[in-house]
MARDO-762796 format. One record per residue: residue in three letters; chain; z, x negated, y of N, C-alpha, C in turn. Coordinates in steps of 0.2 Angstrom, whole numbers, m for minus. Layout:
BEGIN
ROPA; ALA; A; Z; X; Y; Z; X; Y; Z; X; Y
...
END
This chain:
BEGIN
ROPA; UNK; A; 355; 110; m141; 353; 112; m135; 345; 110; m133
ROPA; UNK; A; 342; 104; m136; 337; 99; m135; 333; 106; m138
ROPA; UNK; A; 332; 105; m143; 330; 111; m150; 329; 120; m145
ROPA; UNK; A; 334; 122; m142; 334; 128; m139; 330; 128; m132
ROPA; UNK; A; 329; 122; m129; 326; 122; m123; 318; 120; m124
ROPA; UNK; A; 318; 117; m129; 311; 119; m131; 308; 124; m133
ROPA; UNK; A; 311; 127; m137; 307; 132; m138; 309; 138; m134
ROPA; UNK; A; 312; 138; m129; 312; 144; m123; 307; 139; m120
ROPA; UNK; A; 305; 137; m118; 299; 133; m115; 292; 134; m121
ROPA; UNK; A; 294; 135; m126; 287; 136; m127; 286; 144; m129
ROPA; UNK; A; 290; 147; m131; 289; 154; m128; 288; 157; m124
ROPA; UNK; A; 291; 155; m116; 289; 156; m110; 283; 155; m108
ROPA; UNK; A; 278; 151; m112; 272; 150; m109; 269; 154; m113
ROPA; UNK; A; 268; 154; m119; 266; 157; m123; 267; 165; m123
ROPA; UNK; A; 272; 167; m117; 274; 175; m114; 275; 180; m124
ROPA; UNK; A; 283; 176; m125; 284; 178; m133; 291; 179; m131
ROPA; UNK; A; 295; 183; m131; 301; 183; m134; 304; 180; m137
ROPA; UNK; A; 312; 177; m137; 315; 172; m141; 321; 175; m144
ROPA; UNK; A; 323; 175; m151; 330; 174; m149; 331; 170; m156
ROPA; UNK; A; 336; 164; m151; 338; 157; m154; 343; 158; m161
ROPA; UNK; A; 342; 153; m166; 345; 158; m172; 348; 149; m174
ROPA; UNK; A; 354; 148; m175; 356; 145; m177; 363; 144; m183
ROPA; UNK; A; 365; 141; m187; 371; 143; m191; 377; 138; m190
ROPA; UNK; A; 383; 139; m190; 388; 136; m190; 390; 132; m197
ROPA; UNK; A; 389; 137; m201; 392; 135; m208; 385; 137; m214
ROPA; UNK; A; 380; 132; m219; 377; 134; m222; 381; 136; m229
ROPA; UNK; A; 382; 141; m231; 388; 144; m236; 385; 143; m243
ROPA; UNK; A; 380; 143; m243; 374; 145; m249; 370; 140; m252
ROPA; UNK; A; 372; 134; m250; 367; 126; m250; 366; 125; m261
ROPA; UNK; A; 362; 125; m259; 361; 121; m269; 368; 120; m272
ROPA; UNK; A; 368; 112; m269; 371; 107; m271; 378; 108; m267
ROPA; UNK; A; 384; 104; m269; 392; 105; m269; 390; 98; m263
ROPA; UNK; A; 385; 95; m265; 385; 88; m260; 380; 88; m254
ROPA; UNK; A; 377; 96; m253; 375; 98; m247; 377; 98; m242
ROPA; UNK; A; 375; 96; m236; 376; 98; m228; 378; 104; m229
ROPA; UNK; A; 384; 106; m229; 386; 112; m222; 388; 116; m217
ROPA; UNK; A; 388; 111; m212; 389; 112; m205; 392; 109; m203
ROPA; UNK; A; 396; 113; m195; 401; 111; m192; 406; 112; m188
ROPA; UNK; A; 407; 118; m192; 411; 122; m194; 414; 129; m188
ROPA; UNK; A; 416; 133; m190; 414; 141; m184; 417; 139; m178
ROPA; UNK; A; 422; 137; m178; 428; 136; m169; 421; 133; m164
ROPA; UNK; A; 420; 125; m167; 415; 120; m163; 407; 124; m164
ROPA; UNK; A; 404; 126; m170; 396; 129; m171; 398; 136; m164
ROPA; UNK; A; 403; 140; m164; 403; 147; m158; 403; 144; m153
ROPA; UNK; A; 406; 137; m151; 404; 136; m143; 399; 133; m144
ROPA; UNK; A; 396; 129; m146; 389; 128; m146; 384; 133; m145
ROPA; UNK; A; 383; 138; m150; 381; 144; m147; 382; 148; m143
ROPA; UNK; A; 388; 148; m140; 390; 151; m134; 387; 150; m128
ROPA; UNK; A; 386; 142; m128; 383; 136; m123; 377; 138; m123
ROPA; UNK; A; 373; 137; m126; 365; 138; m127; 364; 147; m124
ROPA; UNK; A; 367; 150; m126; 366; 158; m124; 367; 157; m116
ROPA; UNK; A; 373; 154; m115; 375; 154; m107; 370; 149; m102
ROPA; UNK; A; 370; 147; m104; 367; 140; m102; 358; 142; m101
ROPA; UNK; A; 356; 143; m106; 349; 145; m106; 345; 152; m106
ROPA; UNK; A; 352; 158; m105; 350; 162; m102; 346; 166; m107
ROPA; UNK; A; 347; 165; m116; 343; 167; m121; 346; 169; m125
ROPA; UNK; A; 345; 177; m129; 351; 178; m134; 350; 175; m141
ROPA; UNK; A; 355; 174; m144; 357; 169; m150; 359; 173; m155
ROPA; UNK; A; 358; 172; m161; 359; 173; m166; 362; 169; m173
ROPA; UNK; A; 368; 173; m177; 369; 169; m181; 374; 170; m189
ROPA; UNK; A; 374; 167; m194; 376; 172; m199; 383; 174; m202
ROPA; UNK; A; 382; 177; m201; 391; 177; m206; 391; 177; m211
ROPA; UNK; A; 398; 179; m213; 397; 177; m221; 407; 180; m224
ROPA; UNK; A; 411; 183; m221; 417; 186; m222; 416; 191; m218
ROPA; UNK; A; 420; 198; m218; 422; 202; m214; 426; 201; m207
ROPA; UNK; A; 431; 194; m210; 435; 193; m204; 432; 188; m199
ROPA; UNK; A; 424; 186; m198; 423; 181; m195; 417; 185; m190
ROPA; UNK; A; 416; 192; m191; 411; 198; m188; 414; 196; m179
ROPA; UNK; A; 420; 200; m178; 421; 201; m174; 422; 194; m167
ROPA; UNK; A; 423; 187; m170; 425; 181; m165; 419; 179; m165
ROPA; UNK; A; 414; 180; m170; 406; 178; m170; 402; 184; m166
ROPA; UNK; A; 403; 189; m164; 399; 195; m158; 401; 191; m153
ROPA; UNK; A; 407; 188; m151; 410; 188; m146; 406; 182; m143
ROPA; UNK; A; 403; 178; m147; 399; 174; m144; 391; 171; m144
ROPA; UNK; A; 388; 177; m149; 381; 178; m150; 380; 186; m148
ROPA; UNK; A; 374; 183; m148; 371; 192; m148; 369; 197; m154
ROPA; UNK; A; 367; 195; m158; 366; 196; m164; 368; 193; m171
ROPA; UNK; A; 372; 197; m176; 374; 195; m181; 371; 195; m189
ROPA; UNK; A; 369; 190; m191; 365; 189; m196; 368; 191; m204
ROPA; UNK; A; 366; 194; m209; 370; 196; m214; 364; 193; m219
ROPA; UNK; A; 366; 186; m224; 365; 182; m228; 360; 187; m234
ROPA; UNK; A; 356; 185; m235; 352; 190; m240; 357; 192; m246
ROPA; UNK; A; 360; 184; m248; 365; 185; m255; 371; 191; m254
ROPA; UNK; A; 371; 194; m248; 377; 197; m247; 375; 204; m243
ROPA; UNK; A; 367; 205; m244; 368; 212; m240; 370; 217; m242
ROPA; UNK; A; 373; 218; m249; 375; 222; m253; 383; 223; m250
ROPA; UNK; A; 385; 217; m248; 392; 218; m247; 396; 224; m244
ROPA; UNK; A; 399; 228; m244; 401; 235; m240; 404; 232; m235
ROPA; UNK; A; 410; 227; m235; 414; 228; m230; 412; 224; m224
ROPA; UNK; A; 407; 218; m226; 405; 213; m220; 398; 218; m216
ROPA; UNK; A; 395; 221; m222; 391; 227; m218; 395; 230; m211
ROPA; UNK; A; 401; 234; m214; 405; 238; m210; 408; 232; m203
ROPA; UNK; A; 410; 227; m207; 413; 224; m200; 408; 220; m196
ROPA; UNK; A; 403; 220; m196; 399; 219; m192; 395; 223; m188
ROPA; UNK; A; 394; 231; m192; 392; 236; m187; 399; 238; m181
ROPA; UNK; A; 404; 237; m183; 411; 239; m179; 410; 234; m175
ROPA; UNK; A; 407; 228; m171; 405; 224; m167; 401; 228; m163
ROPA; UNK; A; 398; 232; m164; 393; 235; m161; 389; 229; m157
ROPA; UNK; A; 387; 223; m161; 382; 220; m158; 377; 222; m162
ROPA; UNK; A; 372; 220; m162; 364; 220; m165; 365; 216; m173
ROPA; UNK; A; 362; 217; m179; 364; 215; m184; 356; 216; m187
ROPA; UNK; A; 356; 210; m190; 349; 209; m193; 350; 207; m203
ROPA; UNK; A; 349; 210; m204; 350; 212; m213; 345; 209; m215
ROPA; UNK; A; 345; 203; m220; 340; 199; m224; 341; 203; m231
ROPA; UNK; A; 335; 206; m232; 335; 208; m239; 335; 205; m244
ROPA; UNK; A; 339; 206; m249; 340; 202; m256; 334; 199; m259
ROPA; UNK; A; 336; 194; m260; 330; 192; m267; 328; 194; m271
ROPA; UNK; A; 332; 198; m274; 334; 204; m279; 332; 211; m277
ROPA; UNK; A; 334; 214; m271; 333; 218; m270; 327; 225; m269
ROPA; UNK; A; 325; 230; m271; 320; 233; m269; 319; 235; m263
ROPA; UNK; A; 313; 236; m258; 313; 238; m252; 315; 244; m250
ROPA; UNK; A; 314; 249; m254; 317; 252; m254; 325; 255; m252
ROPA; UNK; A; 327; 251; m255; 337; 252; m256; 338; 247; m250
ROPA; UNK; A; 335; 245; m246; 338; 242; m238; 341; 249; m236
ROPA; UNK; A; 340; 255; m237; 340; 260; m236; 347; 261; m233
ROPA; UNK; A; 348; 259; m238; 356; 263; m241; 359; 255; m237
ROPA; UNK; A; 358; 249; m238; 361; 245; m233; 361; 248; m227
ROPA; UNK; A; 354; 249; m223; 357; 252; m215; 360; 256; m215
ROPA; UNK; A; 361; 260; m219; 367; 267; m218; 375; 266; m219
ROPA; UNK; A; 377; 260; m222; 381; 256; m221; 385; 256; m215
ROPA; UNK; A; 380; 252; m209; 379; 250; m206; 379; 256; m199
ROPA; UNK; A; 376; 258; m200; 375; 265; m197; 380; 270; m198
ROPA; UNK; A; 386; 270; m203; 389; 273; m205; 396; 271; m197
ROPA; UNK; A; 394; 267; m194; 400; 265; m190; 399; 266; m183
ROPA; UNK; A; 394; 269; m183; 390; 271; m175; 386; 266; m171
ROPA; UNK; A; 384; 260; m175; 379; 255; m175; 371; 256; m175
ROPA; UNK; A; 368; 257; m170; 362; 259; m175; 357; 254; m172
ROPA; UNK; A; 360; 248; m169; 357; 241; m168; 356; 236; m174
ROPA; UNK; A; 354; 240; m178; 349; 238; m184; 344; 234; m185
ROPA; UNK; A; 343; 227; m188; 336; 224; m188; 335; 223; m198
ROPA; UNK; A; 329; 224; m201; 328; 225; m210; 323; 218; m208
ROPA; UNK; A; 326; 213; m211; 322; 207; m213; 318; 205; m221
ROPA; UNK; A; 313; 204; m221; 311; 202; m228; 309; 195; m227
ROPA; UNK; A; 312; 191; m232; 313; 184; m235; 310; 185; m240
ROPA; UNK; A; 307; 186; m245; 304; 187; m252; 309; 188; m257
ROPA; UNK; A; 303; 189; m264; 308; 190; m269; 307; 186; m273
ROPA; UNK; A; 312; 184; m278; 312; 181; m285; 307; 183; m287
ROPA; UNK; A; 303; 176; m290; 298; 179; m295; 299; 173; m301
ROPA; UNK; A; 302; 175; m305; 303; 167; m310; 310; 163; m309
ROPA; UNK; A; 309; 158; m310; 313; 155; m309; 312; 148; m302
ROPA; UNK; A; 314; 147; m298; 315; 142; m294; 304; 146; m288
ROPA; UNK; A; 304; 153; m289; 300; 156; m285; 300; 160; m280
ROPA; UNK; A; 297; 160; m276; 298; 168; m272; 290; 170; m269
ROPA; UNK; A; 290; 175; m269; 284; 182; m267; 285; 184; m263
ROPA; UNK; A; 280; 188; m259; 280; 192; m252; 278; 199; m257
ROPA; UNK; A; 279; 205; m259; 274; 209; m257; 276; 214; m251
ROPA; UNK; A; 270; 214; m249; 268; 215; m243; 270; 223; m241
ROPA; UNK; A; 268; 228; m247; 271; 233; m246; 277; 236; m245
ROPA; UNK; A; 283; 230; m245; 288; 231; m245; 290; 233; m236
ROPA; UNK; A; 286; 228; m233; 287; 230; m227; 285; 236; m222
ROPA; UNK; A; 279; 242; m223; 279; 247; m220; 284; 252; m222
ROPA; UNK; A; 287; 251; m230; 293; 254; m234; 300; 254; m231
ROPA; UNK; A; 301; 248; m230; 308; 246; m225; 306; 250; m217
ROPA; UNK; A; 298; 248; m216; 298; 253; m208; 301; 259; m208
ROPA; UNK; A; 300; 264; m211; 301; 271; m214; 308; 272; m215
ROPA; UNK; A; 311; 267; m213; 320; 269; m211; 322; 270; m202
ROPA; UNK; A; 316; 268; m199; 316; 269; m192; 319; 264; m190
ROPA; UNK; A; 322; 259; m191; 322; 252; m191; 318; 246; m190
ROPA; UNK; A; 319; 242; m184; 314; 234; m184; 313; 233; m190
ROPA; UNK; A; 306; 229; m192; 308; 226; m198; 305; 219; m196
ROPA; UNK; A; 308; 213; m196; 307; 207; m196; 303; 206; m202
ROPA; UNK; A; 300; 201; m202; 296; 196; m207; 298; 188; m205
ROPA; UNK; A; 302; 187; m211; 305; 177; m210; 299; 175; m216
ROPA; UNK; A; 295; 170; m210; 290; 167; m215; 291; 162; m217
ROPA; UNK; A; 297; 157; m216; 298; 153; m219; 303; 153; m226
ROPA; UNK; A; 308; 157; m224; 312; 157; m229; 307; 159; m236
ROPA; UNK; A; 301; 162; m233; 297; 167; m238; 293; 161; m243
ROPA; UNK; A; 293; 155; m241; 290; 150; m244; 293; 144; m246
ROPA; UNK; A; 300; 146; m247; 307; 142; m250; 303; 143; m257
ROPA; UNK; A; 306; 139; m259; 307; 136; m268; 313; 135; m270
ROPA; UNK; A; 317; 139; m273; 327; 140; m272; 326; 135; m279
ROPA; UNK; A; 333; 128; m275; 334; 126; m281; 327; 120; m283
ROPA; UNK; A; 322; 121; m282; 314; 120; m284; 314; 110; m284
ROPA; UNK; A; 319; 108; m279; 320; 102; m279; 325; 96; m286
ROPA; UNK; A; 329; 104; m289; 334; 101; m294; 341; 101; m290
ROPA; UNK; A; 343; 95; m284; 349; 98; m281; 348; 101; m274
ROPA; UNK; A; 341; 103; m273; 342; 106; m267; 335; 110; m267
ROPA; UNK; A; 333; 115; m263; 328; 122; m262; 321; 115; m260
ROPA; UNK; A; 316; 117; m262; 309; 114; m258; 306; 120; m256
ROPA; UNK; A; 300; 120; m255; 297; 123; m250; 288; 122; m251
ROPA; UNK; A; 285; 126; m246; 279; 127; m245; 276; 129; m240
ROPA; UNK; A; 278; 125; m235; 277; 127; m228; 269; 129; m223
ROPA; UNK; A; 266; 123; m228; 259; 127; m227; 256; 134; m227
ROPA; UNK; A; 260; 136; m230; 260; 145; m231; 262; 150; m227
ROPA; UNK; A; 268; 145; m224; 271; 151; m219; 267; 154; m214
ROPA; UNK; A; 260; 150; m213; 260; 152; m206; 254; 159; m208
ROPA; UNK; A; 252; 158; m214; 245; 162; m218; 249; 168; m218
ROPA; UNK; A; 255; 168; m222; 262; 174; m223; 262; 179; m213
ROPA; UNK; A; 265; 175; m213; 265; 177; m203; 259; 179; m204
ROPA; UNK; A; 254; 178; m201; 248; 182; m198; 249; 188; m205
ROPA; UNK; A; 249; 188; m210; 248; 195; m214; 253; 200; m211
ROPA; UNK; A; 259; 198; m212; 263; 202; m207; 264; 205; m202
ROPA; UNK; A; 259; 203; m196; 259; 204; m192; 253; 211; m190
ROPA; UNK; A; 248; 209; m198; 243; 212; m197; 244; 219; m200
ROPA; UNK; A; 254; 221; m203; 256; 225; m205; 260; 228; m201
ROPA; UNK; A; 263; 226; m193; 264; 228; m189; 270; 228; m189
ROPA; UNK; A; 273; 223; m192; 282; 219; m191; 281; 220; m184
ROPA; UNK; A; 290; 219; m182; 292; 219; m176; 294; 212; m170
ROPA; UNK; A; 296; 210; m176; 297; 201; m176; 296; 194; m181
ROPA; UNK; A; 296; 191; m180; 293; 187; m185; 300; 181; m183
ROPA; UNK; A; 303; 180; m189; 311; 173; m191; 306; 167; m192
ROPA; UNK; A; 305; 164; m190; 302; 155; m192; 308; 149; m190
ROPA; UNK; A; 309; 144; m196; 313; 139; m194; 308; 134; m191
ROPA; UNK; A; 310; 129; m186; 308; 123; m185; 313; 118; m185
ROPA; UNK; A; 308; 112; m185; 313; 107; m181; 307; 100; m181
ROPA; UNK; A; 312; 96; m176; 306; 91; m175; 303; 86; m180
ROPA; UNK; A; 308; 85; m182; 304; 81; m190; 307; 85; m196
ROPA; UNK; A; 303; 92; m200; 306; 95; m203; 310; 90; m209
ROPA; UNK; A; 305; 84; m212; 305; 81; m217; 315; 77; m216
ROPA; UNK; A; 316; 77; m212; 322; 74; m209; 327; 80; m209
ROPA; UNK; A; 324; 87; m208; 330; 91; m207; 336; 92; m214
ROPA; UNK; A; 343; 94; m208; 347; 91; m214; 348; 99; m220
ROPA; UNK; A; 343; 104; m218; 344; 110; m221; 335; 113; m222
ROPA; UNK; A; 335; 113; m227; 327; 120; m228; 322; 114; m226
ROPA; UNK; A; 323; 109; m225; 316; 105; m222; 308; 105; m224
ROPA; UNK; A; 308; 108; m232; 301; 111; m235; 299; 115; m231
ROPA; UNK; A; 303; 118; m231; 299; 124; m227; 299; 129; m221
ROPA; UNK; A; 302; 122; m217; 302; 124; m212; 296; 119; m207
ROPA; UNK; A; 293; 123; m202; 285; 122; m197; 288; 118; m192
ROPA; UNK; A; 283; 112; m191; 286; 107; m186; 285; 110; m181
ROPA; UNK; A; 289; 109; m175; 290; 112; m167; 284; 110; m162
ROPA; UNK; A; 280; 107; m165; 274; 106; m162; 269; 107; m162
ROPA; UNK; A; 270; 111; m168; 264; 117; m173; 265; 123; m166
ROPA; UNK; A; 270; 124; m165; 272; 132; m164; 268; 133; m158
ROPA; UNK; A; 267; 131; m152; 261; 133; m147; 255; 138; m149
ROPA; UNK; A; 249; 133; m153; 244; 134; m154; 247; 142; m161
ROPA; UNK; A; 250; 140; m166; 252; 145; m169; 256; 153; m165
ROPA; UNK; A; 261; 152; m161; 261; 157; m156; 255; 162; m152
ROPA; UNK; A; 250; 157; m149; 244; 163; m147; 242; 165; m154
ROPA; UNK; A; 241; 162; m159; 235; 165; m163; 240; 172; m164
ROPA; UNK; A; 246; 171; m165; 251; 175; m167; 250; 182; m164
ROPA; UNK; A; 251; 181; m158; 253; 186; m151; 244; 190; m150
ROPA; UNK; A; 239; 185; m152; 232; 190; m152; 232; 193; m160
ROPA; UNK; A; 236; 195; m164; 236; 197; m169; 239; 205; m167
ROPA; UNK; A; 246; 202; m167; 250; 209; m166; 249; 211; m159
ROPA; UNK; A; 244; 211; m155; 241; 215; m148; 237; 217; m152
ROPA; UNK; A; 231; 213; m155; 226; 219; m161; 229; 224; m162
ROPA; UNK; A; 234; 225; m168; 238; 230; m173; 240; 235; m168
ROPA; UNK; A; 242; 232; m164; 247; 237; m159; 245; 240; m154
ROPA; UNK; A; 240; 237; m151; 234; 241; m149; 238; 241; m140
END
């Protein structure tokens, strides 16, 4: 809640839009002796608390088909894991919530083929669609933006977010856990922005060095202020 009331406080002055994105369970961690979480029952009412409480919509991931439906019931949007956007049926049972659903593209992926993922999704009368790009593989323990992936994902008629932090992950990069190169996120961001994304995913936390997940690369929470205006006079430039 501490974490959630900050940052609606800092986007409220900064006149930005928020919606709070947290995970219950990290499903995906390197290592077997990673953090994650604390677990769906206890993570829903926390986020349920922060949505109600702070009057802000939340976000957050899933990761089976049968975990779609008790997770709408208590966020506003439902996140589908890059490593799974392929998947048919979590696609299907997420759009059948008929909440908002934000699709991380594959690491693997070409921009192109989100295509065929929103129509998954759209196939159920959902058409509360958002196309996220997180980067792609480049090598091993890498990942790349290109850029032009994202006017390409536009041309499905769908938002297209830009997450600049997961964009500067190093999977794995550490040996038992992902590093990072957070000094980049924020360069990443302004490019995107200057491409006319709709939203931009950023992780923070107070001390990322401490946090118990992504802490490479993820932007200290006290960066985000000054980073939010340069932000918000970029895409008024673009947007005209």
């Amino acid at each position: 809640m501490e974490t959630a009331t900050a940052l609606k406080e800092i986007c409220q002055k900064a006149g930005v839009g928020l919606i709070y994105k947290s995970s219950f369970d990290k499903a995906n961690r390197t290592s077997i002796s990673s953090a994650r979480g604390i677990g769906m029952a206890e993570g829903l009412d926390i986020l349920a608390n922060v949505r109600n409480t702070l009057d802000i919509p939340v976000l957050t991931d899933v990761h089976a088909p049968e975990q779609c439906a008790p997770v709408a019931e208590a966020v506003d949007v439902l996140q589908i894991p890059a490593f799974l956007c392929r998947q048919t049926d979590l696609l299907l049972a997420a759009g059948k919530t008929g909440a908002a659903v934000n699709v991380k593209k594959g690491q693997f992926l070409a921009p192109w083929d989100m295509k065929h993922v929103a129509a998954k999704i759209a196939s159920t009368g959902n058409n509360r669609i958002m196309l996220c790009e997180r980067g792609t593989s480049f090598g091993y323990n890498t990942l790349v933006n290109d850029m032009r992936g994202l006017p390409i994902m536009a041309q499905t008629g769908y938002p297209v977010v830009f997450d600049a932090t997961h964009s500067v992950q190093q999977p794995g990069g550490l040996g038992g856990a992902s590093g990072g190169q957070r000094e980049f996120a924020p360069v990443l961001s302004r490019a995107a922005l200057a491409i006319g994304v709709a939203s931009l995913f950023i992780e923070t936390h107070e001390n990322p060095d401490q946090a118990p997940s992504d802490g490479p690369n993820m932007l200290p929470i006290k960066s985000l202020p000054a980073l939010l205006e340069q932000f918000k006079k970029i895409d008024a430039l673009i947007k005209g």
